[in-house]
MARKOL-467656 format. One line per 2 residues: number of its first residue (from 1); their letters; for each residue x, y, z of C-alpha. Coordinates in Angstrom, 1 decimal. Layout:
BEGIN
NUM = A = X,Y,Z  ...
***
This chain:
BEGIN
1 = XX = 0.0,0.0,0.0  1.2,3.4,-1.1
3 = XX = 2.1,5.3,2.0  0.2,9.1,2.2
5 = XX = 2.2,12.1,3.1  0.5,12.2,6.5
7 = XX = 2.0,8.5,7.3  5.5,9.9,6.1
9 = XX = 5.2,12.1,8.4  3.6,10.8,11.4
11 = XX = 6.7,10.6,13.3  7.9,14.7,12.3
13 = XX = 3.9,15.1,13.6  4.4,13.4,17.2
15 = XX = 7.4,15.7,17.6  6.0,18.5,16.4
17 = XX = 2.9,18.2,19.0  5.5,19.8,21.5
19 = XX = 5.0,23.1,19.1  1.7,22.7,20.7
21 = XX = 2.1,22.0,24.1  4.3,23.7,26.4
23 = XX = 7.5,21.4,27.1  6.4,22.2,30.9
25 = XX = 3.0,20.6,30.6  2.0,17.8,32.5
27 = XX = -1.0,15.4,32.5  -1.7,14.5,36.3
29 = XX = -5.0,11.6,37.0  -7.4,12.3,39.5
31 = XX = -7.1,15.3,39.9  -10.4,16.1,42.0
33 = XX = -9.1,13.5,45.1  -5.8,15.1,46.0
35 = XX = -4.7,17.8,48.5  -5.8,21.1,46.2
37 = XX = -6.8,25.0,46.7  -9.2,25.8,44.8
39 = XX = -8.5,29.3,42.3  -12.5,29.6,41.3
41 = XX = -14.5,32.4,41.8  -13.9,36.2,40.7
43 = XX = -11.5,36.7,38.7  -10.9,40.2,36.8
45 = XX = -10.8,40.8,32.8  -9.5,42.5,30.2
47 = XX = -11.1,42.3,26.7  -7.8,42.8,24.1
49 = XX = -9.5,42.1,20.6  -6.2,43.4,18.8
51 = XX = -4.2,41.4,21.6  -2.3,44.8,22.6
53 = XX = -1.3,42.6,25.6  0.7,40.2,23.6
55 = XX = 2.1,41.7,20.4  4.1,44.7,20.1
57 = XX = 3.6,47.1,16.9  5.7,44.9,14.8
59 = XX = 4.2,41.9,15.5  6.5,40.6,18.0
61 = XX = 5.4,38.4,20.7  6.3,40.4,23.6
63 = XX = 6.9,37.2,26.2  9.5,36.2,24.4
65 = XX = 11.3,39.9,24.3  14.4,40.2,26.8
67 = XX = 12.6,43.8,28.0  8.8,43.5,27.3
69 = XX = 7.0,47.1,27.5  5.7,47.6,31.1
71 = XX = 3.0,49.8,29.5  1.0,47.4,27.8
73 = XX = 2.4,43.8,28.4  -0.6,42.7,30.5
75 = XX = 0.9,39.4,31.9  3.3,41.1,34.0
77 = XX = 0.6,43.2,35.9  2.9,45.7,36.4
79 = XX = 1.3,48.6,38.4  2.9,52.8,37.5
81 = XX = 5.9,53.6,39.8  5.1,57.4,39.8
83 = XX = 2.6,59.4,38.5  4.1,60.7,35.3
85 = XX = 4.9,56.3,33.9  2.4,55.1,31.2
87 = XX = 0.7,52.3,31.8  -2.1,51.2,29.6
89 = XX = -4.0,48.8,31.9  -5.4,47.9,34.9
91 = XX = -6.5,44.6,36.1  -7.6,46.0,39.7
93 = XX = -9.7,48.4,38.1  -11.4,46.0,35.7
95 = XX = -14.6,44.2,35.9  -15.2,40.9,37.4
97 = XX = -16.0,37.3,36.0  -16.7,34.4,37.6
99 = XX = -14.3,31.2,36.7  -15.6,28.5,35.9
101 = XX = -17.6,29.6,33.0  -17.8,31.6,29.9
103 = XX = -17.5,35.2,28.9  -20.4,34.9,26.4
105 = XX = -23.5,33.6,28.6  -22.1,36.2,31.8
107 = XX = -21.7,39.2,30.0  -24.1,40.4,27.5
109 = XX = -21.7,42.7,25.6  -19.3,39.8,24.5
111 = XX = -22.1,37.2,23.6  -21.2,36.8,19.9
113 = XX = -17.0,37.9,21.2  -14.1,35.6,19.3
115 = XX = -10.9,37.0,20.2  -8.4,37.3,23.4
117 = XX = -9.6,37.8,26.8  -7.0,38.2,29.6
119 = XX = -7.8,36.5,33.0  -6.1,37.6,36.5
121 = XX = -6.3,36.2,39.8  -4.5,37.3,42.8
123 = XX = -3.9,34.5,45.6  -2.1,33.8,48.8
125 = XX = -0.4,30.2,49.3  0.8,28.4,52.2
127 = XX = 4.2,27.2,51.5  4.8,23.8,52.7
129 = XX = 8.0,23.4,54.5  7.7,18.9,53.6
131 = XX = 9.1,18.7,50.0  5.9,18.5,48.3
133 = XX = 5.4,19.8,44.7  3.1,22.3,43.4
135 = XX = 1.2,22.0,40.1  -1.4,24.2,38.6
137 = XX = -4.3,22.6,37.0  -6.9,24.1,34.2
139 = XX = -10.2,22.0,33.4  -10.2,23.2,29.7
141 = XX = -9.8,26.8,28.3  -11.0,27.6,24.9
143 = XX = -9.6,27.7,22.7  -5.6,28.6,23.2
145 = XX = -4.4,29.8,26.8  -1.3,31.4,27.6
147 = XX = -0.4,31.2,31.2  1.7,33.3,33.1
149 = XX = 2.2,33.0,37.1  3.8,35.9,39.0
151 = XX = 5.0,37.5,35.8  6.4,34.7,34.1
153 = XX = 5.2,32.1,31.3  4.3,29.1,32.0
155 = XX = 3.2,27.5,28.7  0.6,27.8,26.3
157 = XX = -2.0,24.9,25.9  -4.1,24.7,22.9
159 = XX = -7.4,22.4,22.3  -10.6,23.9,24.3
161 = XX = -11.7,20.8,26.3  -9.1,18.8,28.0
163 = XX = -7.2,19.6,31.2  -3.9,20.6,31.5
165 = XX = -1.3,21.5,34.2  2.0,23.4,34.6
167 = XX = 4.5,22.8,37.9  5.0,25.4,39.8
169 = XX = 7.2,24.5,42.5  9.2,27.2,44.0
171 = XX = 7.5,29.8,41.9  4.9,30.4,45.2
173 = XX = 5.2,33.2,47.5  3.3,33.4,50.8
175 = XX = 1.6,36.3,49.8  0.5,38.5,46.3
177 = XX = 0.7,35.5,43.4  -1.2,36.3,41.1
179 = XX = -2.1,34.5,37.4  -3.1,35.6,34.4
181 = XX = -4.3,33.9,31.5  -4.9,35.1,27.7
183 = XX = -7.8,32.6,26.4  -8.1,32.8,22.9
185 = XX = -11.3,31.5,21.4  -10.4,32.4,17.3
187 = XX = -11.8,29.9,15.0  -9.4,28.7,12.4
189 = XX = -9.3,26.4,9.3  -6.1,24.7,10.7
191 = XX = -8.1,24.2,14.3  -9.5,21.3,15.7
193 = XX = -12.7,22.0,15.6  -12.1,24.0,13.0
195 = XX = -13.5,27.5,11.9  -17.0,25.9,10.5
197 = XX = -19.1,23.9,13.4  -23.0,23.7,14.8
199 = XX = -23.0,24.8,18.3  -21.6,27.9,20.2
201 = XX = -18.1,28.8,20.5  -17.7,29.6,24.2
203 = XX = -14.8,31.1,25.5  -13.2,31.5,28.6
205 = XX = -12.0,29.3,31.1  -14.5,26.8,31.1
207 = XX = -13.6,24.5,33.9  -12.1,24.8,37.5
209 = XX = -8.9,25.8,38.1  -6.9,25.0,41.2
211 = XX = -3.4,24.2,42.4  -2.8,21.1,43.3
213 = XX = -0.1,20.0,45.9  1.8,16.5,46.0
215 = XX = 4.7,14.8,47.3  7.9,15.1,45.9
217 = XX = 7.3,11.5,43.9  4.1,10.8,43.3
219 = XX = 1.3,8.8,41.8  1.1,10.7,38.6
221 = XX = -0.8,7.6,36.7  -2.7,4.3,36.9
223 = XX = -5.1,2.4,35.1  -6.7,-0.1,37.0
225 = XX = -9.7,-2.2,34.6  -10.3,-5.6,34.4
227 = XX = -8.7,-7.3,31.4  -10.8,-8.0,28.0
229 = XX = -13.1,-10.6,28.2  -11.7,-12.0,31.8
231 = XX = -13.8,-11.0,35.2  -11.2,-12.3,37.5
233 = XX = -8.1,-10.7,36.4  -7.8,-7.2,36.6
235 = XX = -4.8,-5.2,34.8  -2.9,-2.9,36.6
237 = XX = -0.3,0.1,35.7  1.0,2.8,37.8
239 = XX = 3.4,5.6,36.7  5.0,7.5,39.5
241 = XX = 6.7,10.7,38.8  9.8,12.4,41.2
243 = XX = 13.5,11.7,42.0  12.6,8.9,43.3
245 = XX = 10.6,6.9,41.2  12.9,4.1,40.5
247 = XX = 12.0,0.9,42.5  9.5,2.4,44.7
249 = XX = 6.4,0.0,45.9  3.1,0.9,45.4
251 = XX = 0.4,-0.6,47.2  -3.4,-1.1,45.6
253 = XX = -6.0,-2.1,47.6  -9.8,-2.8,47.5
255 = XX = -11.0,-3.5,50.7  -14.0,-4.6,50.3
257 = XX = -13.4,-6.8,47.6  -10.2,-8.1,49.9
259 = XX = -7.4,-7.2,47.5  -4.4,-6.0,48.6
261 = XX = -1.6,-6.6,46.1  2.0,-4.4,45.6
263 = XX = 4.1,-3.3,42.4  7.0,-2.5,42.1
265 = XX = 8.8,0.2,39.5  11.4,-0.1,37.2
267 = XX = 13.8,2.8,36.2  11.2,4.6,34.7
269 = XX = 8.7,4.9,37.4  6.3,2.1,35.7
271 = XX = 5.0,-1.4,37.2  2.3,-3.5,35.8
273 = XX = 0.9,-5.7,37.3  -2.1,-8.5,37.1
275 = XX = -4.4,-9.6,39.9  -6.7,-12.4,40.2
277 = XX = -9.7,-12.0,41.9  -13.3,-13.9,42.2
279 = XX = -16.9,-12.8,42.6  -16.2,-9.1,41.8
281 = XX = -19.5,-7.4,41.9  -19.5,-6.0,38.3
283 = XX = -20.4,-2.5,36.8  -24.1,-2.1,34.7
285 = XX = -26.3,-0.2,34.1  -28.4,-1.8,36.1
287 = XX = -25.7,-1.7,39.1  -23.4,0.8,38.7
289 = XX = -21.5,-0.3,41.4  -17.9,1.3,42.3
291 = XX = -15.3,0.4,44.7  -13.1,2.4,46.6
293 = XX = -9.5,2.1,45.8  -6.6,3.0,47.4
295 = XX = -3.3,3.7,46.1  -0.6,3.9,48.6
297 = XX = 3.5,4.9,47.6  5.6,5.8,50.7
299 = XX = 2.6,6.3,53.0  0.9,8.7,51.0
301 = XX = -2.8,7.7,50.2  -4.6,8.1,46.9
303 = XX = -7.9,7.2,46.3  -10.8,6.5,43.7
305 = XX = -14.2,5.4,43.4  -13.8,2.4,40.0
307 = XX = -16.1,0.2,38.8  -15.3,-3.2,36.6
309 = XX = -16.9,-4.4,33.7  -16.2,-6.5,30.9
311 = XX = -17.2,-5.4,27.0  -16.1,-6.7,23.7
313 = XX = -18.2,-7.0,20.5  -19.1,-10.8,18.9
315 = XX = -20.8,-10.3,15.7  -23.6,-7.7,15.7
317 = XX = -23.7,-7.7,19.3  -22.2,-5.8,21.9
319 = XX = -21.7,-7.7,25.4  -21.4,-6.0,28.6
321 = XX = -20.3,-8.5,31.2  -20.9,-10.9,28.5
323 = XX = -24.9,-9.6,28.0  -25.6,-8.0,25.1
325 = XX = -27.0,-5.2,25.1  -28.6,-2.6,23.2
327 = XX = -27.7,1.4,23.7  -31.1,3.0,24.7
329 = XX = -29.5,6.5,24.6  -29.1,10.4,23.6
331 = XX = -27.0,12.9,22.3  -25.9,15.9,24.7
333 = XX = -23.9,18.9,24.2  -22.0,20.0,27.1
335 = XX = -24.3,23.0,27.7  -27.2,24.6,30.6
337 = XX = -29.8,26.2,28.7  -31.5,26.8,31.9
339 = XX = -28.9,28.8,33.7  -27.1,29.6,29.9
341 = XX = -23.7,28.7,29.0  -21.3,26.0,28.8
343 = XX = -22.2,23.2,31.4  -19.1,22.8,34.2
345 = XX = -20.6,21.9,37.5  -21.7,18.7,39.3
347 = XX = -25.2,19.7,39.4  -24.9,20.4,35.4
349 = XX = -24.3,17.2,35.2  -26.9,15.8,37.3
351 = XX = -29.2,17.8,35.7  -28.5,16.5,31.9
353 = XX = -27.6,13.2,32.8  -30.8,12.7,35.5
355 = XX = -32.9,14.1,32.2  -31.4,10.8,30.3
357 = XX = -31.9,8.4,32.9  -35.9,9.8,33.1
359 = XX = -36.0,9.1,29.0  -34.8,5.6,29.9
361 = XX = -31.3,5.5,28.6  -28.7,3.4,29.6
363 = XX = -26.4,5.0,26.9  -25.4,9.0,26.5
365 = XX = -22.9,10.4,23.1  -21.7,13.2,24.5
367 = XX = -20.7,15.4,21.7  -18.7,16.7,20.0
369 = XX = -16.0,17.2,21.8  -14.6,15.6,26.0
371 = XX = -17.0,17.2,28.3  -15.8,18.1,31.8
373 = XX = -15.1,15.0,34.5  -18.2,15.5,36.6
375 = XX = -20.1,14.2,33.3  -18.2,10.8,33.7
377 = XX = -18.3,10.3,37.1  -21.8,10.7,37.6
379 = XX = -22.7,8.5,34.6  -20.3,6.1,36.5
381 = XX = -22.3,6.4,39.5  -25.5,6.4,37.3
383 = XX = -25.4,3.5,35.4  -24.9,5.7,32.1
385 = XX = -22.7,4.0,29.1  -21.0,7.2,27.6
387 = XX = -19.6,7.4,23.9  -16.9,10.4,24.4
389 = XX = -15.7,12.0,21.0  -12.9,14.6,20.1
391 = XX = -13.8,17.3,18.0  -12.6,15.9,14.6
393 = XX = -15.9,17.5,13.0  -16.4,18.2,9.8
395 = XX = -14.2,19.2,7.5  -10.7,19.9,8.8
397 = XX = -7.0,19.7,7.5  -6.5,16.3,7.1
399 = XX = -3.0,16.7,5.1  -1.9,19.3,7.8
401 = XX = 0.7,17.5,10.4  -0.2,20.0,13.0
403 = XX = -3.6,19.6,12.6  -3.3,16.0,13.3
405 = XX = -1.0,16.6,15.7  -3.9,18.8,17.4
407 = XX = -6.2,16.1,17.0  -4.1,13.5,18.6
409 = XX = -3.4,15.1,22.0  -6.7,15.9,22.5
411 = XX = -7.8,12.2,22.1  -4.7,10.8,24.3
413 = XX = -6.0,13.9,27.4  -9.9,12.8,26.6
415 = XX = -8.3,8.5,27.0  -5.9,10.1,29.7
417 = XX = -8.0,11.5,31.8  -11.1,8.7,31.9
419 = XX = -9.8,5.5,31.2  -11.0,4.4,34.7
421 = XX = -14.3,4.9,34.3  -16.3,2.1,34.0
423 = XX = -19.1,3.9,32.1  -16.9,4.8,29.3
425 = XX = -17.7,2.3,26.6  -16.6,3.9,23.3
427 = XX = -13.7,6.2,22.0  -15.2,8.6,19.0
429 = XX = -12.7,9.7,16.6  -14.7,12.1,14.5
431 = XX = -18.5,13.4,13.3  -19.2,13.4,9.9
433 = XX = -16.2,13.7,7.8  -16.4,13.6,3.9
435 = XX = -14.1,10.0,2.7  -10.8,11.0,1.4
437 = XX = -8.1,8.7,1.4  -6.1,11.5,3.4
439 = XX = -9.0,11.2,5.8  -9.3,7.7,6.2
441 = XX = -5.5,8.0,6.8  -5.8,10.1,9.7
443 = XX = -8.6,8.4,11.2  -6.8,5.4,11.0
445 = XX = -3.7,7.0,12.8  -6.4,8.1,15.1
447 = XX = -7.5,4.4,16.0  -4.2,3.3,16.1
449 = XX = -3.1,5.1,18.5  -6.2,5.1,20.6
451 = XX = -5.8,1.2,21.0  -2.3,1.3,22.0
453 = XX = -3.2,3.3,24.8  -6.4,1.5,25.8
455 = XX = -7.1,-2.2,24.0  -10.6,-2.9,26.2
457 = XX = -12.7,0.1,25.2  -14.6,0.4,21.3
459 = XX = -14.0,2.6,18.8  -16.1,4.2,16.9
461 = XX = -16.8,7.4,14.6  -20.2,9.0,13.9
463 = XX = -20.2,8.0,9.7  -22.4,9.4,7.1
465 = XX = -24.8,7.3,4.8  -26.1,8.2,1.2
467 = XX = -28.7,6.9,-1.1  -27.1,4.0,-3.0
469 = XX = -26.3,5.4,-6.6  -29.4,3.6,-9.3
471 = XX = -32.3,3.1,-6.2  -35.0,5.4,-5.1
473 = XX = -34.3,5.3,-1.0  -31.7,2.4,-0.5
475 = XX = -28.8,3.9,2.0  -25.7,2.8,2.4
477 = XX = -22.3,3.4,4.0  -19.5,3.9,1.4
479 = XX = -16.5,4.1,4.2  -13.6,2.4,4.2
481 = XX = -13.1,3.5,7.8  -15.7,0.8,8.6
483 = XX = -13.6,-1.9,8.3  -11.3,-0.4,10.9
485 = XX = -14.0,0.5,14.0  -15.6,-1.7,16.0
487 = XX = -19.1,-0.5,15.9  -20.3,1.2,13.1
489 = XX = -22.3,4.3,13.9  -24.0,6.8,11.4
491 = XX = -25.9,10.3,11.1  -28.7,9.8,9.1
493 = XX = -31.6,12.3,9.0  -34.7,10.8,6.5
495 = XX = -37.5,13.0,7.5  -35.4,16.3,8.1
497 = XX = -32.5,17.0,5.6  -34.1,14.1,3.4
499 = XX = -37.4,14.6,2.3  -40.2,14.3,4.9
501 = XX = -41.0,11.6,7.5  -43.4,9.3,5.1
503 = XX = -39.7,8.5,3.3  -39.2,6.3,6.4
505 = XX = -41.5,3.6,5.1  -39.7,3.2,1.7
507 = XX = -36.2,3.4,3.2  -33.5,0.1,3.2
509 = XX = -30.1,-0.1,4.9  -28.0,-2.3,2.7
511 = XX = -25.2,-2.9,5.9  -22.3,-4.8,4.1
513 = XX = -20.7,-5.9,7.3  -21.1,-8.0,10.4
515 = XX = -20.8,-5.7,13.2  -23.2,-3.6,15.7
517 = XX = -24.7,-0.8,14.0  -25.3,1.9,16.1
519 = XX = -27.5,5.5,15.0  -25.3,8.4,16.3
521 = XX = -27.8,11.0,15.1  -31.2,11.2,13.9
523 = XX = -34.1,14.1,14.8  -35.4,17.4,13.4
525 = XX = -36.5,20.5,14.7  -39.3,21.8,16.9
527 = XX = -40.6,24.9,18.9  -41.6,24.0,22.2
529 = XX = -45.0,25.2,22.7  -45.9,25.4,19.2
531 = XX = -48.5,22.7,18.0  -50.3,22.0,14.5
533 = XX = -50.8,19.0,12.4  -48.1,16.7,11.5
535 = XX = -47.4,18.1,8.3  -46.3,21.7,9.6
537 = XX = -42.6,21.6,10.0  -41.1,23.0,13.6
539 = XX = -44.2,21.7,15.3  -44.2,19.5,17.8
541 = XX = -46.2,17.3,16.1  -44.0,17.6,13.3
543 = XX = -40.9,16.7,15.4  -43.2,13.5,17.1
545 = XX = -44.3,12.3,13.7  -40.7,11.9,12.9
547 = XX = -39.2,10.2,16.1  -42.2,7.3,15.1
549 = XX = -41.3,6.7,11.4  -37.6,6.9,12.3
551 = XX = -38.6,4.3,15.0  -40.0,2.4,12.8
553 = XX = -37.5,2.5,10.2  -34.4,1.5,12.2
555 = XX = -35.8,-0.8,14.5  -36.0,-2.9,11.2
557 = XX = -32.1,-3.0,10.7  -30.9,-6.9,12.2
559 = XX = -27.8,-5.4,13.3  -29.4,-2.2,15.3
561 = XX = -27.2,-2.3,18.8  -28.6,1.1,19.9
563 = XX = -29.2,4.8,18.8  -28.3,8.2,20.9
565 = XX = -31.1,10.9,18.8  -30.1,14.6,18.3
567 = XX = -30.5,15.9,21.0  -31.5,15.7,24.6
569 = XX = -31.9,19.1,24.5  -32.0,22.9,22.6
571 = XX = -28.3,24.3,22.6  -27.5,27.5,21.6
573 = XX = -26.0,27.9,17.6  -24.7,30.8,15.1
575 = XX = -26.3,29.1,12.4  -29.7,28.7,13.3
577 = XX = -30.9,32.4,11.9  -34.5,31.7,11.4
579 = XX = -36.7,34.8,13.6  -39.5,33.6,16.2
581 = XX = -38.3,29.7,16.0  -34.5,29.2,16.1
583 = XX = -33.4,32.6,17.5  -30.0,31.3,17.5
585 = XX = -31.0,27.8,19.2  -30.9,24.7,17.6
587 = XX = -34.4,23.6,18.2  -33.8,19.4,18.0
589 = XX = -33.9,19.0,21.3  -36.0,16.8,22.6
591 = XX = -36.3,19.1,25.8  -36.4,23.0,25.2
593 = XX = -34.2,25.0,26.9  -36.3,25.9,29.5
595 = XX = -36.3,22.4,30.3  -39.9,21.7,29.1
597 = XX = -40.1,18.2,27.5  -41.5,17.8,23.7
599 = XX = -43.8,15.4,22.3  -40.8,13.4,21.0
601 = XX = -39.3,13.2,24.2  -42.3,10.3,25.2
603 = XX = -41.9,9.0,21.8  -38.6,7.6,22.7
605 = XX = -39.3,7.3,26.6  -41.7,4.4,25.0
607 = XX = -39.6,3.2,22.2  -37.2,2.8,25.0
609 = XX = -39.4,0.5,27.6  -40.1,-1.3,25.3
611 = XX = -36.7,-2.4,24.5  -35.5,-2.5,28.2
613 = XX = -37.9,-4.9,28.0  -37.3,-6.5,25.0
615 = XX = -33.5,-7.0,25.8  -34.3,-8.2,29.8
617 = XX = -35.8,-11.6,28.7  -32.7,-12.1,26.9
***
């Protein structure tokens, strides 16, 4: 096979990703169960659209000048020495904004803003006087971030929603830190996403922020999942991180489970490990039950809440614990239409989430890009299967190295980050992205890499299907990527973008392989509130018609594993233009955003029961 420019140069590409992230960065695990102060709240803001703050006149980057301008080099907070020195800003006298969230839902004036806002935060720190390390830890900022601490860079992170974290050790002062940030929400066609997408760009920092504290060698990693296919022997990894990493025991326990088993490093910092283990009370839906781990290296204690499960695929089916089982479940975007703006908080996630588990799903896509960790964790505790997806939408620059190299961090933080999580079923590579064989070539790349990092978990990509070329309303899927994925997932939308819900009863699948086939998207759009017959589009009768023909349709397909609609509910979008109905909201929500359910939503809620039922006799 004739080897693409982008597989020449996927080794310059995994090189080049440190062009992208700072050589200082740092992935830590867990970060919500260790010793942390918390840096959310009020921050103040300075809106730069022209970036004043960061280029000189001549287009210099002014960080990386010897003698930046004290005038208008806004990371070094300097404050005027005498009454006659310029200085062109003033944090202290700016306005406030609260972190986390974003500029666009909290401040009227910057709703439709793309461009650079700077960040600050002043702080006091207790120095500890034991060794310990120092780390500051973002939850996502979109899109770039450029962090400085106490006047000096730290790095600059790029990708808008996975975590990232600097060390910071011996940079502290008992008194006046401060940090600033420059978040950079631009659109671009070399971006991932890039400059074309459905749903609002938020900007800001998006998720919490704190500064987290731990020993001077430390747990840094694990994965700890049972192995594929096997409910007695679960696979262990740790990765500690300090001077003294090197043959250092680590201790894992589950007490209740009665395991207590130890590792030991190599040179590295890295030991694997298997343990055998009986009667393990497994992870469903059905009970999503978690253990409490411990993780103990040189009497320091980390802990987790971690569920086990088995999955794998055998033919059409998909087994959970060796039970197959079909996805009952919904689209969500990471977003509270209720209180407006990006979603971020536990009881976001409680809220979108506890509206799934009341339309009977077992099964949430959450799309398009990683959502924040409170989403997982709760579906863990839940009983929600999650499909989590990187933001390789549309149509981006699949010859460009740095694009992929974009691409590819993001997926390795979103596997980083989450590959503990029992609810976590499938890895998403990308939504709706037109066949090319440079395309296919990066997607591949994509899944490569994703099952070298984690061989258990599916992969998937949300696919496109077309009307087979000499028939009326046969679809198929013409995509070589589907001989590569383990379930096969499409967008189709008969009824909305393809003629009107009556072409449901003409429509055939030809499916050319034996594998689950799974319906990432399907829907249209309705006005809560606003009723007519069946026929009037942006009804909600309209919108119910469709969810039953769709029904219908699908549940014909022998291979049909499961479907997640579009969407649980209304999110906000620049392209929906059209005055008194989408107002800027894309109205295929099932739910509006008011949080007022639709005529569809009991469409499904049934469709669903019945299934439950359907696949409980099995």
């Amino acid at each position: 096979m004739k080897k693409t420019k982008l597989s020449i140069l996927i080794s310059i590409v995994l090189v080049s990703a440190t062009t992208i992230l700072s050589a200082q960065e740092i992935n830590i695990i867990n970060i919500n169960n260790r010793v942390s102060l918390a840096l959310n709240g009020t921050w103040k803001y300075v809106v730069d659209p022209y970036q004043t703050g960061y280029y000189d006149y001549r287009r210099q980057v002014r960080d990386e000048q010897e003698y930046p301008s004290t005038s208008e080099s806004l990371f070094l907070n300097h404050k005027a020495q005498n009454p006659s020195e310029r200085v062109e800003y003033d944090f202290d006298k700016s306005d406030d904004i609260e972190v986390p969230g974003d500029w666009n839902s909290q401040k009227e004036k910057l709703f439709y803003y793309e461009g650079s806002v700077w960040y600050y935060k002043a702080f006091d720190y207790d120095l500890p006087s034991n060794g310990n390390l120092q780390f500051i830890h973002f939850g996502a900022a979109n899109y770039e971030a450029d962090v400085y601490l106490n006047g000096k860079k730290l790095g600059k992170h790029v990708g808008g929603f996975t975590g990232f974290s600097y060390e910071i050790t011996g940079q502290l002062k008992p008194k006046g830190n401060f940090v600033i940030v420059k978040v950079d929400n631009t659109r671009g066609l070399e971006k991932v996403p890039t400059i074309n997408t459905d749903w609002w760009n938020y900007g800001g920092l998006t998720r919490d922020v704190n500064i987290v504290e731990v020993p001077a060698t430390f747990i840094q990693d694990y994965y700890i999942q049972l192995a594929r296919s096997d409910k007695n022997t679960i696979q262990v990894s740790v990765t500690l991180n300090g001077l003294d990493k090197a043959n250092q025991s680590v201790l894992i326990e589950i007490p209740e489970a009665d395991i207590k088993e130890s590792c030991t490093t190599d040179s590295e910092g890295k030991a694997q490990t298997k343990i055998n283990t009986e009667n393990l009370r497994l992870w469903s839906p059905e009970n999503p039950y978690l253990y409490e781990l411990n993780l103990i290296h040189n009497n320091k204690l980390l802990t987790d809440n971690i569920g086990f499960r088995t999955l794998e695929t055998r033919g059409a089916d998909i087994l959970v614990n060796g039970k197959s089982v079909f996805l009952r479940g919904i689209s969500i975007h990471e977003e509270n239409g209720i209180r407006g703006g990006r979603a971020h908080s536990e009881e976001d996630a409680r809220l979108l989430l506890g509206w799934a588990k009341e339309l009977g799903c077992n099964f949430v896509r959450l799309a398009h890009y990683p959502h924040n960790e409170n989403m997982i964790r709760v579906a863990d505790e839940m009983g929600l299967m999650v499909w989590s997806e990187v933001p390789v939408y549309w149509t981006i620059q699949w010859t460009n190295e740095e694009t992929y190299a974009n691409a590819e961090n993001q997926l390795t933080d979103m596997i980083f980050r989450d590959k503990n999580r029992a609810s976590v079923i499938i890895w998403s590579m990308a939504n709706e992205t037109p066949v090319s064989p440079e395309r296919t070539e990066f997607l591949k790349n994509m899944i490569n890499t994703t099952r070298g990092i984690d061989s258990i978990r599916l992969v998937s990509a949300a696919l496109e299907v077309h009307t087979l070329e000499g028939t009326k309303n046969t679809k198929v899927i013409e995509d070589p990527l589907q001989e590569f994925v383990d379930v096969i997932s499409f967008n189709q939308y008969i009824g909305w973008y393809a003629g009107l819900p009556e072409a449901c009863e003409t429509a055939i699948f030809d499916i050319r392989f034996n594998k689950p086939i799974f319906i990432s998207e399907f829907g249209g759009g309705a006005l809560y509130g606003y009723h007519g017959t069946k026929d009037t589009r942006w009804t909600e009768e309209f919108q119910e018609d469709l969810y039953m023909q769709n029904i219908n349709m699908l549940d014909k397909i022998p291979q049909l594993r499961g479907m997640t609609p579009w969407i649980l509910a209304d999110f906000r979008s620049p392209r929906r233009l059209l005055p008194e109905i989408q107002d800027g909201w894309n109205r295929k929500g099932i739910i509006s955003d008011k949080g007022n359910k639709k005529k569809a939503f009991f469409v499904l809620q049934k469709y669903y029961q019945t299934k439950k039922e359907s696949y409980d006799k099995k």
